[in-house]
C-alpha positions in Angstrom: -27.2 2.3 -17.2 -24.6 4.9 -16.3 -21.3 5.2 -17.9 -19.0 2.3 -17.1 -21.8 0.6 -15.4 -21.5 -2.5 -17.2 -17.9 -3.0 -16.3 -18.7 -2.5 -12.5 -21.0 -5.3 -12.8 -18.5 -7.2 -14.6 -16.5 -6.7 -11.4 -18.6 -7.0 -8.9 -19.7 -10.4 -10.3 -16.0 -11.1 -10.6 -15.8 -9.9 -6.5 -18.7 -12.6 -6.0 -17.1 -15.1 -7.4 -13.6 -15.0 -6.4 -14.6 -14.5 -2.6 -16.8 -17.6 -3.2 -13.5 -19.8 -4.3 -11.8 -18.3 -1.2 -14.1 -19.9 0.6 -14.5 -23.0 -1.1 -10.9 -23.8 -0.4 -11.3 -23.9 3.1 -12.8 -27.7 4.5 -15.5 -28.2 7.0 -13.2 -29.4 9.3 -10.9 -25.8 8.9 -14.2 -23.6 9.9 -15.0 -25.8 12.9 -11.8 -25.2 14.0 -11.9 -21.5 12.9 -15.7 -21.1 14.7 -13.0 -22.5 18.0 -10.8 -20.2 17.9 -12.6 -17.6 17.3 -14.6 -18.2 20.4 -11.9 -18.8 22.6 -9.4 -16.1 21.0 -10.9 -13.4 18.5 -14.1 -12.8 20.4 -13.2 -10.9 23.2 -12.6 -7.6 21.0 -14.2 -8.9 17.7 -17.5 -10.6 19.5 -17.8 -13.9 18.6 -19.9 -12.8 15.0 -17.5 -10.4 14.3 -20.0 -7.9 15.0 -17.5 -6.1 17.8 -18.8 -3.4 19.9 -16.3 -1.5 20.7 -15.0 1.1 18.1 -11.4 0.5 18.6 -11.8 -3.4 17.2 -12.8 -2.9 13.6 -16.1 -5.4 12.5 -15.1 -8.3 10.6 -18.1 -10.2 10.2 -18.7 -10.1 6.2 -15.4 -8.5 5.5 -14.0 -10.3 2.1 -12.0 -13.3 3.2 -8.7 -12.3 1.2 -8.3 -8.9 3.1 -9.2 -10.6 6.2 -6.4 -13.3 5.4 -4.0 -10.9 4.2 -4.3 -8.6 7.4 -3.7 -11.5 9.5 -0.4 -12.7 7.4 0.5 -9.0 7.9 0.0 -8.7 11.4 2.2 -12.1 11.4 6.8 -12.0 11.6 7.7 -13.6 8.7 12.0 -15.1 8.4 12.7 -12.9 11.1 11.5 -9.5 9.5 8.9 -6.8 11.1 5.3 -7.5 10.3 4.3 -5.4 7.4 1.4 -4.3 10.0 2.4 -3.4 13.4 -0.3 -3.8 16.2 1.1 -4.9 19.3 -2.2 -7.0 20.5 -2.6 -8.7 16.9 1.0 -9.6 16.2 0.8 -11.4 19.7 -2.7 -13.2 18.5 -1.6 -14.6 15.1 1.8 -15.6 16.5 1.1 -18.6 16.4 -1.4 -19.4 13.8 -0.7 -20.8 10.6 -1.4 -19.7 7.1 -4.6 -22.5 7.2 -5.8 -21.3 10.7 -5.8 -17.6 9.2 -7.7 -18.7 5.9 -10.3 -20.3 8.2 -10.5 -17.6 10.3 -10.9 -15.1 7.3 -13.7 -17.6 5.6 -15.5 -18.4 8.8 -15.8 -14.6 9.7 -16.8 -13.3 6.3 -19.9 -15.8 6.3 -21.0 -14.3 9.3 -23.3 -11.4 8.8 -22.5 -7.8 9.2 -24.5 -5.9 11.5 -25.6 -2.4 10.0 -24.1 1.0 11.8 -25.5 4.4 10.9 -24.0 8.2 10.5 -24.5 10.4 13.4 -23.3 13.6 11.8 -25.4 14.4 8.8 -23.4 17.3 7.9 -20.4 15.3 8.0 -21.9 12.6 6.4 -23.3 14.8 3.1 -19.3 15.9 2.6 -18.6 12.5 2.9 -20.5 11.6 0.3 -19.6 13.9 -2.0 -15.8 12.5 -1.5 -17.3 9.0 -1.5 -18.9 9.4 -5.1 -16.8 12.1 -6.8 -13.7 12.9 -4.7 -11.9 16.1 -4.5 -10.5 17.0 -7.9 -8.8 20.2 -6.4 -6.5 18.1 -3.6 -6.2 15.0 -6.2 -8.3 12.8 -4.4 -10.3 10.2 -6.0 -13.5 8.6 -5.0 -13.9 6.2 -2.5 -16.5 4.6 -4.6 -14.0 3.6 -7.4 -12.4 0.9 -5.1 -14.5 0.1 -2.4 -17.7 0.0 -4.8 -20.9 2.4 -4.5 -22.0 0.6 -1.4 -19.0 0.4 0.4 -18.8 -3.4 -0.2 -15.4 -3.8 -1.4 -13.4 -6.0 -3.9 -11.6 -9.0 -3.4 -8.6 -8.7 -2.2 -7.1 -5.0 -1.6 -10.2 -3.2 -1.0 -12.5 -4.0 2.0 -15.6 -3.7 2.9 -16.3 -0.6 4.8 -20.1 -0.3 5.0 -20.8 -0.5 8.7 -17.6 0.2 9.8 -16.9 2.4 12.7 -16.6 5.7 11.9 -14.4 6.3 14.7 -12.1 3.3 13.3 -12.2 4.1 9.8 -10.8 7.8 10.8 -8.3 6.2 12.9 -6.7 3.8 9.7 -7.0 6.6 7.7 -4.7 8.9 9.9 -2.7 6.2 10.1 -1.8 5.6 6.2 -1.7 9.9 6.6 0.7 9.9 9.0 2.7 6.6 8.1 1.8 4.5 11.0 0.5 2.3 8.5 2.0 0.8 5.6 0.9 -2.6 4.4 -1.2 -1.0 1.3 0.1 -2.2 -1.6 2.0 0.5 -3.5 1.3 2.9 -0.8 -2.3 3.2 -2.7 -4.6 4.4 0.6 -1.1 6.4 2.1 -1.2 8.5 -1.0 -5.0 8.9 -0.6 -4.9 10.0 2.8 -1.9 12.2 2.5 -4.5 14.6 0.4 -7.3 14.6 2.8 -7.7 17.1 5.3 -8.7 16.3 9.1 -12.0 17.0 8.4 -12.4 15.1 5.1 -11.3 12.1 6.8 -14.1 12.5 9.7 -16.6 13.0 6.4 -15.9 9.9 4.8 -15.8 8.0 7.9 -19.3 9.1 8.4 -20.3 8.5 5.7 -19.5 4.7 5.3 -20.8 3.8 8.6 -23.6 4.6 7.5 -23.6 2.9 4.1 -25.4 -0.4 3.4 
C-alpha cells in the first residue's frame, strides 16, 4: 500500500458513510417530492437523471448530496444579503425552495447514477494528469487528487465529485474562482488554487477529469 494509503481509505470509508447519513435523513415522502420537482423544474438543463447534456449545466446525478445541498443554499438570498453564489437562472430556481426541498433534491439526485464522459484531447489530458496526481510544485499548486480523491470522486462535503464532469464546465468554474466570479469556497481554498494555474493548466485538468471514472 502506498504511503498514506491507509488514511485515504480511512477517509474514503468516512466519505461513504457520511453521504449515506445525508441521505438517510431525508424521508420517502421528501424524494417523491424531490423526483417532482425535479421533473417539472431541474430537468430542463439538468435532464431529469441529472445526467444533462449540455456542457453549460454541470451533471449532478451522483454528486455528494452535501455539496449538492450546499450549492443550492448558496445559490439561495438569505436575511436580505447576496447569495454567496451568483447565477442569475439558479438564484431564480431555488427562490423559493426550502432548506427540506433542497436536501431532497441533493439526495434524490446523488442516488441517481452518473453517466461516464471521456477526454478528447490526450495531450491535454496527460498534463492533466500530471497536475491531477502531483501538482505543480514550481507555481504552488497541489494535486487535485488530494481533495477530490484519485478518482475524482470527491469528499463529503467541500469537495465534489468531478469524474464525468464536462470538461468545458469544469474550465469554466475554474476561471471563475481565477478570476473572482466565484466565491462560495470556503476559505477561498479552490480561488487560491486557480489563481496559480495557467490557461492552459486549467484546460489539462479539465480534461483530464472528464475522463476519469
Amino acid at each position: 500500500m502506498p504511503p498514506g494509503g491507509e488514511g485515504m481509505i480511512r477517509a474514503l470509508a468516512w466519505a461513504v458513510g457520511a453521504a449515506a447519513a445525508f441521505c438517510a435523513q431525508v424521508q420517502a415522502q421528501d424524494l417523491a417530492k424531490a423526483q417532482a420537482t425535479a421533473n417539472q423544474v431541474c430537468a430542463a438543463c439538468h435532464a431529469a437523471d441529472g445526467n444533462s447534456t449540455a456542457p453549460a449545466n454541470p451533471k449532478i446525478a451522483g454528486q455528494i448530496p452535501e455539496y449538492l445541498h450546499k450549492q443550492l443554499a448558496d445559490f439561495k438570498a438569505q436575511g436580505g444579503k447576496k447569495p454567496a453564489r451568483e447565477n442569475p437562472v439558479m438564484m431564480g430556481m431555488v427562490a423559493s425552495l426550502s432548506d427540506a426541498d433542497m436536501k431532497g433534491l441533493a439526495a434524490f439526485y446523488a442516488g441517481q447514477k452518473p453517466r461516464p464522459a471521456a477526454a478528447a484531447d490526450k495531450n491535454l489530458a496527460l498534463l492533466g494528469q500530471k497536475l491531477w496526481r502531483g501538482g505543480n510544485a514550481a507555481t504552488g499548486v497541489p494535486a487535485c487528487a488530494g481533495c477530490h480523491g484519485p478518482a475524482g470522486a470527491g469528499m463529503p462535503a467541500q469537495y465534489p465529485r468531478l469524474a464525468g464532469q464536462f470538461a468545458e464546465y469544469i474550465a469554466a468554474q475554474l476561471k471563475a474562482f481565477k478570476e473572482g466570479g466565484r466565491a462560495n469556497d470556503p476559505n477561498g481554498m479552490m480561488r487560491g488554487v486557480a489563481a496559480r494555474l495557467s490557461e492552459r493548466e486549467i484546460r489539462a485538468v479539465a480534461e483530464y477529469a472528464a475522463g476519469l471514472r
